[in-house]
N, C-alpha and C positions, 0 to 999 in steps of 0.2 A: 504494500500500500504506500504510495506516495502522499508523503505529509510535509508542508511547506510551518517551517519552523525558523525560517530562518529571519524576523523581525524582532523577535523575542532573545532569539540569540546574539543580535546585533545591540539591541539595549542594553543587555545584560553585561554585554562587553566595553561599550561606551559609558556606562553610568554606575560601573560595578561598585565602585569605592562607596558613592551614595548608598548602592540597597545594601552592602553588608552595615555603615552606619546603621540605618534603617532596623537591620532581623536584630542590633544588637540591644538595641533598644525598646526595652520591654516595662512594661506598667503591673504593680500586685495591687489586686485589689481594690478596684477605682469605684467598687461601688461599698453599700454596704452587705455583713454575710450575706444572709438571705439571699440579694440577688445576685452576687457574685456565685454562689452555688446556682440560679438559676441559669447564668448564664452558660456555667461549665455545663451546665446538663445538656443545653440546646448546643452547645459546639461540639460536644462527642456526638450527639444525636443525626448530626448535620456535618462530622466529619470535619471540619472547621478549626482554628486555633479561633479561642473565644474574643481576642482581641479585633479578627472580623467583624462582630458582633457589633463592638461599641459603637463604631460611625452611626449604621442604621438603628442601631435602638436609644442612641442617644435622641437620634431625629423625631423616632416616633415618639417618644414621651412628650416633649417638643412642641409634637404636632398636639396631641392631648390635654397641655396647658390651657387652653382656648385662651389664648391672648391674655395670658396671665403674663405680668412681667414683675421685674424686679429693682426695686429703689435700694441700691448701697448705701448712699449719705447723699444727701442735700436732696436736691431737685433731679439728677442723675438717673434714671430711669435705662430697660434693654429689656428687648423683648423676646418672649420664646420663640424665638427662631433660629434654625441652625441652616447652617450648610456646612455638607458633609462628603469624604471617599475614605474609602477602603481602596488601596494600591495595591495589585499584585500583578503576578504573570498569567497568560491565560492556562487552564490545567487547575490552577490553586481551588478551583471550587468556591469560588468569591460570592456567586452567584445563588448558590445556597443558603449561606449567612442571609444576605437579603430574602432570599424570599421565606425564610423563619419567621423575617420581622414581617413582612408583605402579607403573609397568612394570617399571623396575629393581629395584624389590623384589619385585614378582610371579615376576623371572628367576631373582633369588637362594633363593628357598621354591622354587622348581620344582628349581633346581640340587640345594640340600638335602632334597628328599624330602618336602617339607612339604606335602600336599594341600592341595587347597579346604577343606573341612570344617576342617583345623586350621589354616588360615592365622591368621598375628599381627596380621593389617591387621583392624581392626576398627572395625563402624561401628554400636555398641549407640547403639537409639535409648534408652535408658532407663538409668540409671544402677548398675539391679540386672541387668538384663542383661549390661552391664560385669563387675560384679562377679561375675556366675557364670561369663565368660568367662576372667578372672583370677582366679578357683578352680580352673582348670582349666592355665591358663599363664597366668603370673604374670608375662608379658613379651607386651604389645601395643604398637600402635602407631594412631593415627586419622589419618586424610588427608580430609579434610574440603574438597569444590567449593566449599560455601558456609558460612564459619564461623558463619550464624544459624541453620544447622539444627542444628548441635549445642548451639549457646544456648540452641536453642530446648526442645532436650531437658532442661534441668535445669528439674526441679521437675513434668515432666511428668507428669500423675494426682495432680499434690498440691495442696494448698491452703494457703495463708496460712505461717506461719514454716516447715512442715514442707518447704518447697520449696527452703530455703535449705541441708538436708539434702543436697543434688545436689551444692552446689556447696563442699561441707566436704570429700566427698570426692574432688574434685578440689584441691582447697587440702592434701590427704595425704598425695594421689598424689607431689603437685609435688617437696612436699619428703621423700621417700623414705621416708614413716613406711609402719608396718604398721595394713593397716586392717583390720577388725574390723564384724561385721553379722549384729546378731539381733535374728531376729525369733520369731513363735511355732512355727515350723514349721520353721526353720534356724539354723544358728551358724555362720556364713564367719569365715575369720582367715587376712589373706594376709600374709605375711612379705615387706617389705619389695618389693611391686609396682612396677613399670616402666612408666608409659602417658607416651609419646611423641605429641604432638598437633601439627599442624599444618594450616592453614584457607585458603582464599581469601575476603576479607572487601571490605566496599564502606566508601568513608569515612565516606558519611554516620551506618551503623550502629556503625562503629568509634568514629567523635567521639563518640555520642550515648553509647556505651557510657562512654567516658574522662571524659565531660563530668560524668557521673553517679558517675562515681569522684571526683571531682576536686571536685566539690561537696558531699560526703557521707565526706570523707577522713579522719577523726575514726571514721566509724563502718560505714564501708564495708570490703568483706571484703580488698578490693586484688586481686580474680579476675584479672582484664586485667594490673594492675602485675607476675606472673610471665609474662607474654608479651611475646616477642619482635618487634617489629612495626616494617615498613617497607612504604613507599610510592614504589617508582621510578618514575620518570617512565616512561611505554610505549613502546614503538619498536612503530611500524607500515611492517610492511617493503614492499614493494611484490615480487609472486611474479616479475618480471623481476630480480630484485637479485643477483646473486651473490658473497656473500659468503665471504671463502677461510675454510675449512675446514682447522683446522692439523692436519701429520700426526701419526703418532705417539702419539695422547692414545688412553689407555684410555677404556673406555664406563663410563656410571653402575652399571652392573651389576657389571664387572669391581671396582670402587673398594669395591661395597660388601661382593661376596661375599669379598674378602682382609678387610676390619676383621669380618667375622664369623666368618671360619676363623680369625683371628689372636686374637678374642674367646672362643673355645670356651671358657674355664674365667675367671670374673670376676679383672678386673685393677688394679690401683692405679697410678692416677697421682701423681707428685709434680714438682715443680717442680731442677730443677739450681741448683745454689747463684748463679749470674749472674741464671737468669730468674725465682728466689724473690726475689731483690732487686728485679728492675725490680716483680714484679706485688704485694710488701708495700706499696710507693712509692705504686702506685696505690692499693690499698687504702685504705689511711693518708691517701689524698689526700682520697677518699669519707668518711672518719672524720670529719675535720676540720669539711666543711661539714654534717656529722651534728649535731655537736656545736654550732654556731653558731646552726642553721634547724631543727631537728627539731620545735620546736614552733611557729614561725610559719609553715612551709610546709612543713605534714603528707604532703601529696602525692606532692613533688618528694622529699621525704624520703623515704619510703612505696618509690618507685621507686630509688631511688639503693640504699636496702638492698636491693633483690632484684638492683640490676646487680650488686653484689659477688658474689654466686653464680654470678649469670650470666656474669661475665666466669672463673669457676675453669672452668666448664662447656664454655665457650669451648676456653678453655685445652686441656685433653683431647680435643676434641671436633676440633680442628683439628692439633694434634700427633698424635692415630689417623690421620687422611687422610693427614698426609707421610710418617708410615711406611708407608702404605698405599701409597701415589706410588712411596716407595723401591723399596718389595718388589717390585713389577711390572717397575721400571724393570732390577732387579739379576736377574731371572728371565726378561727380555729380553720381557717380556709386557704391554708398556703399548702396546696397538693396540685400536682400536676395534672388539671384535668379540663375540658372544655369548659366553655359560659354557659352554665344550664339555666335553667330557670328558674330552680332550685338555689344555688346560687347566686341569681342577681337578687332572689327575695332578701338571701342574707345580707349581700351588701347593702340592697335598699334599708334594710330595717336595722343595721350597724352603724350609718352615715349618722352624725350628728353635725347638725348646723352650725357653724362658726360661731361663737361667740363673741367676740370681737367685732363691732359695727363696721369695719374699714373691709373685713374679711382679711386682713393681716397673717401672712403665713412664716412663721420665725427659722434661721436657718441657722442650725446651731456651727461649733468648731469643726465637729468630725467632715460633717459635710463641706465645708470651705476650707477644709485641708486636702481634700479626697478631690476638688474642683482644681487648685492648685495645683495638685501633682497631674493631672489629668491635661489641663494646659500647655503645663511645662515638657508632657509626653509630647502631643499633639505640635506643640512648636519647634521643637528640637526634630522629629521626625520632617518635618516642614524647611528646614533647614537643611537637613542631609539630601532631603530631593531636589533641593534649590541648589544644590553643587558647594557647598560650608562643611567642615571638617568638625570632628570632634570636638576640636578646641578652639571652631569657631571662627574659622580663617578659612573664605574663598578659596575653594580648592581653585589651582589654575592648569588651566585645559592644557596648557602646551606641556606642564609637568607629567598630570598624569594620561591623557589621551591626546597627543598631535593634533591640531585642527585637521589634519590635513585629512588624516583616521576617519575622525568624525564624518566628515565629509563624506569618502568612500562608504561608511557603511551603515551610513542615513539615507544615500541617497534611495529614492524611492526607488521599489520593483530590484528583478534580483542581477538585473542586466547594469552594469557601470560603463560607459564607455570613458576611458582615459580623455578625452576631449572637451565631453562636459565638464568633468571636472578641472581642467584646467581655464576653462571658462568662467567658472564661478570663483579660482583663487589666484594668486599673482606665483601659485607653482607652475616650473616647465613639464614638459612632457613627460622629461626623462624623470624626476624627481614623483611625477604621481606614478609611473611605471613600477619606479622602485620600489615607493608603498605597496603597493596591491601585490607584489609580489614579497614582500614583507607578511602581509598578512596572509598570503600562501603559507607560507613556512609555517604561520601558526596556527595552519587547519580551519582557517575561515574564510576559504573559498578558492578559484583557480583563475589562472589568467589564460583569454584566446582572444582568437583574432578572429572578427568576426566582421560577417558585410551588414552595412545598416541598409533599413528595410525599404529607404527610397532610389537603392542602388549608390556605387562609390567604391572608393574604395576599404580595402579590410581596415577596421579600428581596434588599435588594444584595447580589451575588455576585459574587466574582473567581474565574474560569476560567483555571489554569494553562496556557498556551502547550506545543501540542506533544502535548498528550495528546490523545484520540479525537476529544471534544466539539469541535475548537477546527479536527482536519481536516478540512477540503470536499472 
């Protein structure tokens, strides 16, 4: 059987330094027991390392706030909204992890009454489609197998600056403004809209993406820098394995339909006097190198302001789950089993009304430690796929992969002719010759000469290893 492997082999080779940063860097425990146990059950379950997991289930809780948000200190307000990927290669089974969580919120709209036709899971390929769906509910969510098909969707039917239009209103969404759309035949105005996003992405297209933020950091919109983004190393299990299954854990389903019966009327979060202290600390810690580097490394800068959000968002997002943990565990319902009816009567007649007039939801230390370290994962991961070293310093391309490399074994499709490439760099002939036979020696592909297909003469060509051409 002929299998074309060979684009996955080429990232993996250009961007290696990053993914091993990446699998080295690992998170214990980001939520509380309860659902750190449920998680581990749904990743053996699903074959998965449970770190998959976190991007989409962090989304879907997210999604389930109903526009609950959270006040740190002062006037400072961030809204449940995330955007999210899981990085891997294709093989890893990425695609599983999602749709655990896809299910689990299919169960909770089933539970809720919610038909197909009105479901909140939405996947507009078009950005006005979006928006007439969020004229209509003003609270979706996107789950996304592969996050370049929704990439792919901004700017689609547009041409030239008006494409950059797509991707404004997702830079709107993010930060909970009300958006607004007229044209001559309509006038949309959605009051402060909700879209929860979350992707399975591939490194190569992620780097490429970051690389192009990172290079253009001054006047780049910072699209990618509001996303949440990690790369676990894969666990490939073997179907003989069995791994224990701990008892007692609620299902993804059960976790999410209590944070949405407990969300019914939006809620405020705020910080307890201990854990406004530990998360100002942090804060104030991000201030500082604001204040030092904000103009010589735009970037890192760039990023470092959206973690402040991101770790309030954190914040909320993981204090909902333990009271979620709690409520099940005190209504003696933390078992791994579908939404019955049964069931929802327990929750319905468990639920007690807030007491608190404001609806005030207090988020103690654990959790704005737990938000914290979850951050500081998700940012450091973000950095290794942006091409930054362990210790934080720009890795540089000519050290560890040749431009010239890159070039070679980017280029699209598995055919190189020597000529293109000498077209797009200020190398000679003889000099791209050498590379591609360079990278022969090291088993990643063969050099010939070959006639191009509008007649001519024979051009040197390097044929990527692995792809069709290359199978006998």
């Amino acid at each position: 059987m002929k299998t074309n492997l060979g684009s996955g082999r080429m990232s993996a080779f250009v961007h290696r330094d990053r993914i091993q940063n990446c699998y080295k860097e690992t998170i214990n425990d980001p939520f509380d027991e309860l659902t750190n146990e449920m998680l581990h059950n749904t990743a053996v379950s699903n074959s998965v390392p449970m770190e998959f997991l976190i991007p989409p289930f962090l989304t879907g809780i997210a999604h389930f706030l109903n526009k609950s948000e959270i006040r740190p200190w002062g006037s400072w307000t961030q809204p449940s909204i995330i955007y999210s990927a899981t990085v891997g290669f294709t093989g890893t089974n990425k695609t599983a992890a999602m749709d655990a969580v896809r299910n689990a919120i299919a169960e909770v709209e089933s539970a809720t009454e919610i038909c197909d036709m009105r479901s909140r899971m939405n996947q507009s390929a078009t950005v006005e489609s979006l928006l007439k769906q969020l004229n209509n509910d003003s609270r979706q969510i996107q789950l996304w197998d592969e996050l370049k098909t929704w990439q792919s969707s901004l700017g689609l039917y547009k041409t030239g600056s008006a494409s950059d239009y797509d991707t404004t209103i997702y830079l709107t969404t993010y930060n909970g403004g009300t958006l607004k759309r007229q044209t001559c035949s309509s006038n949309i105005s959605i009051q402060k809209p909700v879209v929860n996003i979350c992707g399975m992405a591939h490194p190569g297209e992620i780097c490429r993406c970051l690389d192009e933020e990172r290079k253009n950091a001054n006047s780049n919109d910072g699209l990618y820098s509001r996303f949440l983004l990690c790369m676990p190393k894969p666990e490939f299990r073997d179907a003989d394995l069995n791994e224990e299954i701990l008892p007692n854990t609620p299902s993804l389903a059960r976790v999410f339909y209590v944070v949405d019966q407990t969300h019914k009327n939006k809620r405020f979060y705020m910080y307890d006097n201990d854990a406004q202290k530990l998360a100002v600390k942090f804060y104030n810690e991000q201030q500082e190198f604001l204040r030092e580097n904000h103009s010589t490394d735009t970037y890192i800068s760039g990023m470092l302001g959206k973690l402040k959000g991101h770790t309030q968002r954190l914040a909320m997002i993981i204090q909902a789950v333990l009271n979620a943990a709690e409520f099940l565990v005190s209504v003696g319902e933390s078992s791994n089993q579908p939404i019955t009816s049964e069931f929802q009567d327990i929750v319905k007649n468990g639920l007690l009304l807030p007491t608190d007039v404001d609806n005030i939801c207090l988020i103690n230390t654990q959790s704005t430690e737990k938000s914290i370290n979850l951050a500081k994962y998700f940012m450091n991961h973000k950095k290794y796929l942006s091409g930054y070293t362990a210790a934080g310093v720009l890795e540089q391309s000519c050290n560890i992969i040749p431009q010239l490399t890159r070039k070679i074994l980017l280029y699209p499709g598995p055919s190189v002719p020597c000529n293109a490439i000498t077209r797009s760099t200020r190398n000679t002939a003889e000099q791209v010759k050498d590379e591609m036979k360079s990278l022969c020696e090291q088993g990643l592909g063969e050099t010939k000469h070959e006639k191009p297909q509008g007649g001519g003469r024979l051009i040197f060509t390097f044929i990527k290893k692995n792809h069709p051409r290359l199978v006998s």
